[in-house]
C-alpha positions in Angstrom: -16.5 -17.0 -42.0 -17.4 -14.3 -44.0 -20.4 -12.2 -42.5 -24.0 -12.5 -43.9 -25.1 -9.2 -45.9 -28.7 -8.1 -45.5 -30.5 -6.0 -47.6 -32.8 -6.0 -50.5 -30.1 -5.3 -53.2 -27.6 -7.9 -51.8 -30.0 -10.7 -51.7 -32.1 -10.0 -54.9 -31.9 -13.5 -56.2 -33.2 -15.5 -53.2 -35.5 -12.8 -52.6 -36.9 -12.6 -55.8 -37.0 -16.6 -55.7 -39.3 -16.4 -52.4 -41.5 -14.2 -54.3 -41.9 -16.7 -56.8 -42.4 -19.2 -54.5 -45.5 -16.8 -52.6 -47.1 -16.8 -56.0 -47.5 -20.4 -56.4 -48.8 -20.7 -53.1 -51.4 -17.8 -53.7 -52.2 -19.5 -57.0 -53.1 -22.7 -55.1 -55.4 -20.9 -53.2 -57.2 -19.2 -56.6 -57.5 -22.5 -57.8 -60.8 -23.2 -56.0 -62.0 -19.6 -55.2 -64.1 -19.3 -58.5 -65.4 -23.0 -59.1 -65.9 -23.9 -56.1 -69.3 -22.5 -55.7 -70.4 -23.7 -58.7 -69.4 -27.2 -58.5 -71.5 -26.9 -54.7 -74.8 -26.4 -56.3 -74.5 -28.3 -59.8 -72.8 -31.5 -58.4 -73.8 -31.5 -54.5 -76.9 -29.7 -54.7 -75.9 -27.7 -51.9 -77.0 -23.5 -51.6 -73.8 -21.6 -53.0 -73.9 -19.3 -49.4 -73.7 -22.4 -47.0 -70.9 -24.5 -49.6 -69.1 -20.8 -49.1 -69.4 -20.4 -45.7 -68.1 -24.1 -44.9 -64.9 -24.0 -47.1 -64.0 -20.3 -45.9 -64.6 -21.2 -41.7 -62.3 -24.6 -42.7 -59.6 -23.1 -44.6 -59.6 -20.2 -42.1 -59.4 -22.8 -39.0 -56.3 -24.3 -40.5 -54.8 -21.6 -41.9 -55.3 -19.6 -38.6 -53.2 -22.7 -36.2 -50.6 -23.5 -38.7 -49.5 -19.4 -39.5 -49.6 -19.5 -35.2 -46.7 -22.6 -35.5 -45.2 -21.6 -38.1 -42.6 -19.6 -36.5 -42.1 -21.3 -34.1 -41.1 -24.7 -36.7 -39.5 -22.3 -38.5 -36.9 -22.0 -35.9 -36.9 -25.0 -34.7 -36.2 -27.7 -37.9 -35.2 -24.8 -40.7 -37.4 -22.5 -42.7 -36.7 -24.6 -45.8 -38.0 -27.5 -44.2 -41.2 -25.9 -42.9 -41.6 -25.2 -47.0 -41.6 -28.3 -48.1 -43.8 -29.9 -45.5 -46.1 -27.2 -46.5 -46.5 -27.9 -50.2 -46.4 -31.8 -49.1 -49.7 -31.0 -47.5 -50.5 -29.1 -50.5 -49.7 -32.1 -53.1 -53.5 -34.0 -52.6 -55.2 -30.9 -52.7 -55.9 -31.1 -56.6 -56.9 -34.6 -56.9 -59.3 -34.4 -54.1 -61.2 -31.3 -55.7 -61.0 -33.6 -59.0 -62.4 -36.8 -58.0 -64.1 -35.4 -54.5 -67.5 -38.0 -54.4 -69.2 -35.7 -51.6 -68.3 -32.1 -49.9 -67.0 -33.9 -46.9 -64.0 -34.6 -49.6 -63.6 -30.6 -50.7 -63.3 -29.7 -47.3 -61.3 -32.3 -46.5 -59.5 -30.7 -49.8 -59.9 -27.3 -48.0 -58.4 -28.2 -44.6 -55.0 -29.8 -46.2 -54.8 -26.5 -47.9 -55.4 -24.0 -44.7 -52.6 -26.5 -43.1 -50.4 -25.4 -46.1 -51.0 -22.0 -46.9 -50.5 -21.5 -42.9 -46.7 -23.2 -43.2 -45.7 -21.5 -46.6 -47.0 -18.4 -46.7 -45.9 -17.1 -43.4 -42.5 -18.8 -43.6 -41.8 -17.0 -47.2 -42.4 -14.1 -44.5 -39.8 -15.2 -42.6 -37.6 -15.9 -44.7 -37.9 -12.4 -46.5 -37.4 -10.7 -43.5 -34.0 -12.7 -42.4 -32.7 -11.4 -45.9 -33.6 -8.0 -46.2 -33.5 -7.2 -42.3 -36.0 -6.2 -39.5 -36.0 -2.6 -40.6 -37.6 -3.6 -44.1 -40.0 -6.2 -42.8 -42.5 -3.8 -44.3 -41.0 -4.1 -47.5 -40.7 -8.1 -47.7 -44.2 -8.3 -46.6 -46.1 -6.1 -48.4 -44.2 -7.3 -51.5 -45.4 -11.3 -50.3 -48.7 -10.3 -50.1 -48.2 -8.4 -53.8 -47.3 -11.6 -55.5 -49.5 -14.1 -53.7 -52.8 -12.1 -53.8 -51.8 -11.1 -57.6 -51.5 -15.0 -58.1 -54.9 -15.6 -56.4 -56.8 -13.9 -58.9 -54.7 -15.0 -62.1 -55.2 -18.6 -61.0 -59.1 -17.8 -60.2 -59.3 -16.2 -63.7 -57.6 -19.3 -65.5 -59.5 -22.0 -64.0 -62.9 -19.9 -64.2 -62.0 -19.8 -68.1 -60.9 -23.9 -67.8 -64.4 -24.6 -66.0 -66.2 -22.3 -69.3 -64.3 -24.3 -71.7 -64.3 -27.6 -70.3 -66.7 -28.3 -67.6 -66.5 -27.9 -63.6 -64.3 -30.9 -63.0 -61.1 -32.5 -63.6 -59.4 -29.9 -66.4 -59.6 -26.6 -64.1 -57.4 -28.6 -61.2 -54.9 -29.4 -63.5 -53.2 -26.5 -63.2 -52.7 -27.3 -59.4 -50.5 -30.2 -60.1 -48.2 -28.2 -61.6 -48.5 -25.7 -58.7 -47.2 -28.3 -56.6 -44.3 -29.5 -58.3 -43.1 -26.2 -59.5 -43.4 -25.2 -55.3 -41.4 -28.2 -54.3 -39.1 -28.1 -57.1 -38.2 -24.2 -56.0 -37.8 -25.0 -52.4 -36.0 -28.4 -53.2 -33.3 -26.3 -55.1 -33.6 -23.4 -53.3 -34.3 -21.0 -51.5 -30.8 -20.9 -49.1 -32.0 -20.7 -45.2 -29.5 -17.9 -44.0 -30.9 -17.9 -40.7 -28.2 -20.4 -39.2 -25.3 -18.5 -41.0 -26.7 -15.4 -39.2 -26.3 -16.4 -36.0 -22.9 -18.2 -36.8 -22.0 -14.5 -37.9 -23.6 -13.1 -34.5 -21.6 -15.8 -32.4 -18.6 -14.8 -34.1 -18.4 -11.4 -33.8 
């Protein structure tokens, strides 16, 4: 078996396929940043600060316990897997900030998405880092966190301009189905988990 190369240069297509992938998940999390406020006050009647405060300390919660197992899953069933389970929690997430009859719903809405940005993000982290090596884990993540926060305020800009044109609810969520298929397409067809070809390398040495 022929040894595993790491580096940036060697591995540009996968890597620049996990970067991808980190931008739909930052744009998934841009999808409500903008709105969200808005749609608290004019269709809840709720104060802008408290609606805030509630999504934030949810998605936070989630976010904060998934990114704590997600290493951990990550070795365990396959970093592709963890992927995918992570934009299957993500699929609803739209449809329930569409058609969401109270705020119980959004934050409902709010926790599914903590769950998956928790799983994705950090294993697109993981991932980056098992092709370009431990010594340029600086590298992989500051270049993850490039492309999802860059994501995070495109998608906040385009639904903010959907919600202008078209009202609060449903067209500024549409953009968030295709989030979700175009994640779970990617991750369906690739990225390549190297980390078991590693340590079949390691072993063989």
């Amino acid at each position: 078996m022929s040894a595993v190369r790491l580096g940036l240069r060697a591995n540009m297509p996968q890597f620049a396929l996990l970067v991808l992938v980190n931008a739909f998940v930052g744009a998934m999390i841009g999808l409500e940043r903008a709105i969200l406020p808005a749609i608290a006050e004019q269709e809840f009647h709720l104060a802008a600060t408290a609606a805030v405060l509630s999504f934030i300390v949810v998605f936070g919660l989630t976010k904060a316990f998934t990114n704590y197992l997600a290493g951990t899953l990550a070795d365990r069933i396959g970093r592709k897997l963890v992927l995918i389970v992570g934009w299957v929690m993500a699929a609803p997430v739209p449809f329930l900030l569409m058609w969401a009859p109270t705020w119980r719903w959004v934050l409902v809405a709010n926790a599914l998405l903590g769950i998956s940005q928790g799983l994705t993000w950090s294993t697109t982290v993981i991932m980056k880092i098992d092709l370009v090596g431990a010594d340029r884990r600086g590298l992989a993540m500051g270049l993850n966190e490039f492309s999802g926060y860059v994501a995070v305020a495109g998608s906040a800009l385009a639904t903010g301009y959907l919600a202008a044109e078209y009202g609060l609810r449903p067209e500024p969520f549409y953009p968030g189905v295709a989030f979700v298929v175009m994640g779970i397409r990617r991750d369906g067809i690739g990225p390549v988990d190297i980390r078991g070809s590693r340590d079949e390398t390691a072993r063989g040495r």
